[in-house]
Structure formats: structure tokens, C-alpha cells
C-alpha positions in Angstrom: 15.9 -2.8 3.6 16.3 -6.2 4.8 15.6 -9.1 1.9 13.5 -10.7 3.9 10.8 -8.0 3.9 8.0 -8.9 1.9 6.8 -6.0 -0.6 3.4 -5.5 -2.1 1.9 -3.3 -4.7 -0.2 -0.7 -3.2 -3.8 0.0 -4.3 -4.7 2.7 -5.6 -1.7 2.5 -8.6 -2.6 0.7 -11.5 -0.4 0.0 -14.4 -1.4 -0.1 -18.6 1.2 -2.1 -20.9 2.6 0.1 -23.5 4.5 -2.1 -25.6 7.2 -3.8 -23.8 7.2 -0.9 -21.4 4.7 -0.1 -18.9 2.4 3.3 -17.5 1.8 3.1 -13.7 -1.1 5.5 -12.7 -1.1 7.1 -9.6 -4.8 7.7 -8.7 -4.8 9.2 -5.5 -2.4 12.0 -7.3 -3.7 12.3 -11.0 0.4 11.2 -11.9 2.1 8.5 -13.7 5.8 7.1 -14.5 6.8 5.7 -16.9 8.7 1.8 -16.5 11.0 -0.1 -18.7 10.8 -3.7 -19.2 12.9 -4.7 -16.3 10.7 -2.3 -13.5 7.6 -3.3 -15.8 8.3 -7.4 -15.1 9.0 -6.6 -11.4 5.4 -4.2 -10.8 4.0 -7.7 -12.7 5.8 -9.9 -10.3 4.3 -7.7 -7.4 0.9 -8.7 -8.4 1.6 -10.9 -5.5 3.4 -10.4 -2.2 7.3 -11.4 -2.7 10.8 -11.1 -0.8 13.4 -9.7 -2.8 15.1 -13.6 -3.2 11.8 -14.5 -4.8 11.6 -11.2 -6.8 15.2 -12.2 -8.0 14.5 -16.1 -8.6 12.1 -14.5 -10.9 13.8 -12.0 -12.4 17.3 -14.2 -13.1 14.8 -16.9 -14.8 13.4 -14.3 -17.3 16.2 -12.2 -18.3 20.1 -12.5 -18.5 21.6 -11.4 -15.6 23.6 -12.7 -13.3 22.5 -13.4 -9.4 24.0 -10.5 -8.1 23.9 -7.8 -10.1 20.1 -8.7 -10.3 19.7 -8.8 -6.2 21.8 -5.1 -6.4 19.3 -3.6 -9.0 15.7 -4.6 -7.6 17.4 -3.9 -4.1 17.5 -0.3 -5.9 14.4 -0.6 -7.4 12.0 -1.8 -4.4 14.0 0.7 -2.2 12.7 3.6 -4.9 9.5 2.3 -5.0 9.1 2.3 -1.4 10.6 5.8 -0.9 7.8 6.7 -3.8 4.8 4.7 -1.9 3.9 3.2 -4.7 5.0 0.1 -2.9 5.0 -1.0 1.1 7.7 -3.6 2.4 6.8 -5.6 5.6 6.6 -9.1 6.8 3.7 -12.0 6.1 2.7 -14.2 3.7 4.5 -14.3 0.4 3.6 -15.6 -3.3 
């Protein structure tokens, strides 16, 4: 998907902290997954529309990873998200 898509949570998933990890309810479905700490700080980013550079900005200020490997990885991520609808990517306003 092209970065400059902005992606936002959709509705009717809503997440619980468990630990450092992270349970994303789907309601709709009666179905959750599971999210480690790295998918767990992105779902949090995505409290508020963002582009992937602004999901990575993020991302490289929290944890320890270098600029492109981080941009490869939440490229992965959003696309999985996406494919799963628990996210939509489109254009307007961002964060």
C-alpha cells in the first residue's frame, strides 16, 4: 500500500492490555488475537489516524530499531491488519 495512505482503527474492535502484550476483541465476530508489544504500541498509535512515516517516527522513538527495518515491519503489519479489517487505510486528515 502506498505510505501515504492514512490508516485508522476500525470500530467495533477494541483492545484490553495484558501485561506488555495486548487482546484485540473482535465484536462484530465474538474473536480476538492476540498482539505483542510491538503490534500492541502500533493499535495504541492508531488511536488516531496516521501515515505509515508517522506510524514509524513513532515507533523508531520508542523502541530500538533502525528506520528501515521499522518502515519494512509496520508496512507488514498495517498490510495484515488491513487484509484482516480490523484496520481501513485511505487518505484525510492524520494525527
Amino acid at each position: 500500500m502506498p505510505e501515504e495512505h492514512v490508516y485508522r482503527r476500525r470500530p467495533e474492535f477494541v483492545a484490553a492490555n495484558v501485561g506488555d502484550e495486548m487482546a484485540v476483541l473482535d465484536l462484530a465476530h465474538g474473536t480476538y488475537l492476540g498482539f505483542n508489544t510491538t503490534a500492541a504500541q502500533v493499535w495504541r498509535l492508531l488511536s488516531e489516524p496516521r501515515t505509515l512515516e508517522g506510524l514509524c517516527q513513532a515507533m523508531t522513538r520508542d523502541f530500538d530499531v533502525d528506520a528501515e527495518r521499522c518502515r519494512r515491519e509496520i508496512a507488514e503489519l498495517l498490510d495484515k491488519l488491513v487484509a484482516d479489517g480490523m484496520i481501513e487505510a485511505g487518505d484525510g486528515p492524520v494525527a
